[in-house]
C-alpha positions in Angstrom: -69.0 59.2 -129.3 -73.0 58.1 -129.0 -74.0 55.0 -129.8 -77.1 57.0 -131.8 -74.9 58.9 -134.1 -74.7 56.5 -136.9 -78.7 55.7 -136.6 -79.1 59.4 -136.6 -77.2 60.0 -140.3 -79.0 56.8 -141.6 -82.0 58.0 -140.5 -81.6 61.9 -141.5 -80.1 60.5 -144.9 -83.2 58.3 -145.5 -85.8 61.1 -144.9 -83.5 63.3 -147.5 -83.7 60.7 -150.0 -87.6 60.0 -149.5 -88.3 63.8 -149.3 -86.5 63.9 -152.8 -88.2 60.8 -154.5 -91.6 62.2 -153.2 -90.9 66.0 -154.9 -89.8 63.9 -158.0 -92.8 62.2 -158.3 -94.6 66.0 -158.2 -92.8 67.1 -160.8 -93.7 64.5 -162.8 -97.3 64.1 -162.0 -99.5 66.5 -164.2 -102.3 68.5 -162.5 -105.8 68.4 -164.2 -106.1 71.2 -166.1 -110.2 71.8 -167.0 -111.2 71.5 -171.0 -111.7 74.6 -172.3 -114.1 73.7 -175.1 -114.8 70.2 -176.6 -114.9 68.5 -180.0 -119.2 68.5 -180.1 -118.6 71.9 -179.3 -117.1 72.7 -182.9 -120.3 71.4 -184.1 -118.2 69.9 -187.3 -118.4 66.3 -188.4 -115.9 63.8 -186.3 -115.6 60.5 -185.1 -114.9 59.2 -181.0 -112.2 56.9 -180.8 -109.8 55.0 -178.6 -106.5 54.5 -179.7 -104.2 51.0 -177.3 -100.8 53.0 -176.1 -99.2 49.9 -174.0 -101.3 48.6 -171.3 -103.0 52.6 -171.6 -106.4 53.6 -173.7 -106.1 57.0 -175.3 -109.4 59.0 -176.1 -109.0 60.4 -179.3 -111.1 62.1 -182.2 -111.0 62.6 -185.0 -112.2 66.0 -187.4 -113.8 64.9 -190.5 -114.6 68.8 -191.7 -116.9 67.5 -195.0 -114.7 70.0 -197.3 -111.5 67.5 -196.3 -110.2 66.3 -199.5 -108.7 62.6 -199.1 -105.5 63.1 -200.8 -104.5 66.2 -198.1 -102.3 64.9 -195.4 -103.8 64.3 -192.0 -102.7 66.3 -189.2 -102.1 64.8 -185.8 -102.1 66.9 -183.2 -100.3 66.6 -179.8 -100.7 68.9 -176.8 -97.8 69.5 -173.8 -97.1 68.7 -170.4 -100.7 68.9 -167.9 -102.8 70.3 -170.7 -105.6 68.1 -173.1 -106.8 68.0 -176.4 -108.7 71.1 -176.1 -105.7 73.3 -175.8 -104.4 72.6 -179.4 -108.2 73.0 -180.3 -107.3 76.0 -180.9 -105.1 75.2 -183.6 -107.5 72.6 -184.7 -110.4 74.1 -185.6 -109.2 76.6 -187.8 -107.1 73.7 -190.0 -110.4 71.9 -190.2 -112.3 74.5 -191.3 -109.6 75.2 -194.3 -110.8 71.4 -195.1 -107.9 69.2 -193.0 -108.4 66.3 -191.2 -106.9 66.8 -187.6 -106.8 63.8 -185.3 -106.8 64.4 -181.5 -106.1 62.9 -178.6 -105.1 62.9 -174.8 -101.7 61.8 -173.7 -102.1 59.3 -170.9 -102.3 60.7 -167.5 -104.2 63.8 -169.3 -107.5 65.4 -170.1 -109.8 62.0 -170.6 -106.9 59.6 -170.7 -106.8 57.5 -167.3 -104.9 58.6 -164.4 -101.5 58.0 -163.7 -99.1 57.8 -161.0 -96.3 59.9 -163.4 -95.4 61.2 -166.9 -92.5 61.2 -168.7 -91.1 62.9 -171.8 -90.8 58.7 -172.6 -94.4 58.0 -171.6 -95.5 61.1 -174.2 -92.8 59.5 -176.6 -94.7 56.5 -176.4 -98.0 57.3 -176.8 -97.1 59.2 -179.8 -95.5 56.0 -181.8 -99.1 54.5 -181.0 -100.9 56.9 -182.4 -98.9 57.4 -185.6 -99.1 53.9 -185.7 -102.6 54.0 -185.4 -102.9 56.4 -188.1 -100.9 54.9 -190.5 -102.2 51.2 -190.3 -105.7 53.2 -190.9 -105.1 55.6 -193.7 -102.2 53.7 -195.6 -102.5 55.8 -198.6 -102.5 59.0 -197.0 -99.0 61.4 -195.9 -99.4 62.0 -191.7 -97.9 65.3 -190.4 -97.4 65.5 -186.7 -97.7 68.5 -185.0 -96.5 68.8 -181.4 -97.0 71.7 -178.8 -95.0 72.3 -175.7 -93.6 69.0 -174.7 -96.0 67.5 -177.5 -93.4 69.0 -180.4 -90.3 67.8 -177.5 -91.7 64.4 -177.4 -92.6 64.4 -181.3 -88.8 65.2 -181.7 -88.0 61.6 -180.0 -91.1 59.9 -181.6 -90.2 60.5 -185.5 -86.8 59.8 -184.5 -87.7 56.3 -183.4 -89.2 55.1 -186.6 -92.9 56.8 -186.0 -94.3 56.5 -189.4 -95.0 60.1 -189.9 -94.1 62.7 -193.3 -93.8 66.2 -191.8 -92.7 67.6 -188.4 -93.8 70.9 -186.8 -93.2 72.0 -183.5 -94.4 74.8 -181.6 -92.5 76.4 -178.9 -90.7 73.4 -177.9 -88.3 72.5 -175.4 -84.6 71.1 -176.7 -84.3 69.6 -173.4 -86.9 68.6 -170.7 -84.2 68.6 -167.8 -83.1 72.0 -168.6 -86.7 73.1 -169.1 -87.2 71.8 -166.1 -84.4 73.7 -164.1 -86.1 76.9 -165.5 -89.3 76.5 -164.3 -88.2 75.4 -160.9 -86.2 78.8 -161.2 -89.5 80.8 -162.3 -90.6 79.6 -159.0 -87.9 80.8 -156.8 -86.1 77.6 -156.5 -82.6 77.0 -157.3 -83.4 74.3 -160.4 -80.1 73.5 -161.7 -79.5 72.2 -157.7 -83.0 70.7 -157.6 -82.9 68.7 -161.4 -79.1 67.8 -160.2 -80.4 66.0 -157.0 -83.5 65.0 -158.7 -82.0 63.4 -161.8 -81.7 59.4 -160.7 -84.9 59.6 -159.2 -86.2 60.8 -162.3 -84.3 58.4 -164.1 -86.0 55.7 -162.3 -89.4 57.1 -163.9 -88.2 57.4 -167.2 -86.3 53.8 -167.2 -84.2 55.1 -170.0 -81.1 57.0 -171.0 -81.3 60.8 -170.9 -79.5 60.9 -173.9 -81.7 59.3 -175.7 -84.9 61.2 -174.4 -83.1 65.3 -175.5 -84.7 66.4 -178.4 -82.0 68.8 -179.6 -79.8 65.5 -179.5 -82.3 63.4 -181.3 -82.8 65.5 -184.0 -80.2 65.4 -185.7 -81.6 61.7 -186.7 -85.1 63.5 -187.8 -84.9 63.3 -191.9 -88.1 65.1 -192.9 -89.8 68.1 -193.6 -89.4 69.9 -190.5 -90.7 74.1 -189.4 -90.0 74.9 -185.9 -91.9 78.0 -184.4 -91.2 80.0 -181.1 -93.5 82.7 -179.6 -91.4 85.5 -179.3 -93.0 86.8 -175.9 -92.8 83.1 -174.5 -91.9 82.7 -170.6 -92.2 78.8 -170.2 -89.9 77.6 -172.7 -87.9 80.1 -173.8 -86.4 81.1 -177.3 -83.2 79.6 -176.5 -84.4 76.4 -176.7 -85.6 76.8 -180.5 -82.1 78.2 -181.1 -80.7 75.3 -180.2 -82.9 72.8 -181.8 -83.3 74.7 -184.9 -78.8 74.5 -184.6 -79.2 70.9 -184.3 -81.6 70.5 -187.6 -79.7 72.5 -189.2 -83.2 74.2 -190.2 -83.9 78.1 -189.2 -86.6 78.6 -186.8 -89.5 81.2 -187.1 -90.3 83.7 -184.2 -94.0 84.3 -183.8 -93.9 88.1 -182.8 -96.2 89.2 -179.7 -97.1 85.9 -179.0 -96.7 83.3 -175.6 -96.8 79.8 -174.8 -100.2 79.1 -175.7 -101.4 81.9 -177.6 -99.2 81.2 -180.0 -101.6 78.8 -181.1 -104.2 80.9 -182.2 -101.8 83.3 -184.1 -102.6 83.6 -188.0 -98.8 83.4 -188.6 -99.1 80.6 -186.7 -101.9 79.3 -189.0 -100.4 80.6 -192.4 -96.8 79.2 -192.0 -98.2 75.7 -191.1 -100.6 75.8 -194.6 -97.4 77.0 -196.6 -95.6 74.1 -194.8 -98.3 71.4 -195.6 -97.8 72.6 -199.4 -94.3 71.3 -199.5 -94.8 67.7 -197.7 
């Protein structure tokens, strides 16, 4: 037998292990993504502010549309995984200009926010209990509703389940799980993800420094008591329908399907728009 064998299978086994650690930390590292328009760009009234997540600053702003009447809720407004603030835009403007006040802000690691070495479905969790927080210690007389796309309605999911002060939930084309949401992109790229997220899941745990169980939204929501609409594109291929099924199964709550729509389109639907208005009515 060679004397090198046993260095060899350390040595083989240590570049397997690195390899995988590295293409974790890829997964998890959001790429820029360019602003597609900006708040001065609405030329409405607003205010610049920073808002303390942990040891991170968050950029934020805040729509003050001069029609906003002060005893309608404000709107906070979370964007998903490697966008910004300017892709729920979108669904901003046209709430402020029906006279809401709609407080925005990049997640850490995104847009303006500061760079980071990863993000986590934890880290988004986290930055959304500050802001809430921030919200609520500023307007104490006034009902907050948090609206969350993409992995901003996932991690919104986790966020109002661990005590964020908030009244109403809506989430927009969501994912129930972000391991399983995970596997499916990988797949989408010709990769075999369940393998990949199977190998990949205690180095990811080592990001996320917290039980998986705890971080599933369609486990987690079962201990969401409020006001809840969950919406799905109908034509979207990045988090698929299933995934409002089974949240919307969990709640206990039906879902609604925003025909002809995608991931991010879906913002700008008027279904999207009107079923969000009827929903405010009822917080």
């Amino acid at each position: 037998m060679s004397p090198f064998g046993p260095g060899i299978a350390v040595a083989a086994l240590l570049f397997i292990v690195v390899g995988l650690d590295r293409f974790a930390n890829r997964v998890v590292r959001p790429a820029y993504r360019p602003f597609e328009r900006t708040v001065p760009d609405l030329g409405m009234p607003h205010e610049d502010l920073t808002i303390r997540s942990g040891d991170h600053d968050l950029p934020a702003w805040l729509l003050r549309p001069s029609q906003a009447q002060p005893y309608e809720p404000l709107l906070l407004l979370a964007h998903g995984w490697g966008a910004n603030y300017s892709t729920v835009l979108r669904l901003a403007e046209p709430l402020a200009a029906r006279g809401h006040e709609v407080l925005l802000f990049d997640v850490r690691g995104h847009g303006r926010s500061e760079p980071v070495p990863y993000v986590t479905i934890r880290h988004f969790r986290d930055d959304l209990l500050a802001v809430t927080r921030y919200a609520a210690r500023r307007f104490p007389d006034r009902q907050l509703v948090l609206i969350g796309h993409s992995l901003g309605g996932a991690a919104g999911v986790l966020a109002a389940a661990d005590g964020a002060p908030v009244d109403g939930l809506v989430l927009i084309a969501a994912p129930s799980d972000v391991l399983r949401v995970t596997a499916e992109f990988l797949v989408d790229q010709g990769m075999p993800g369940n393998l990949l997220v199977a190998l990949l899941r205690p180095f990811f745990w080592r990001r996320v420094g917290s039980s998986f169980r705890r971080l599933t939204p369609s486990r987690r929501i079962r201990e969401v008591d409020l006001p809840l609409l969950i919406l799905q594109p109908e034509n979207d291929a990045r988090v698929y329908r299933a995934h409002a099924e089974r949240l919307s199964a969990a709640a206990g709550r039906p879902y609604h399907l925003i025909e002809g729509y995608e991931h991010t389109d879906v913002l700008e639907a008027p279904e999207t728009l009107h079923l969000i208005e009827a929903f405010l009515e009822e917080v």
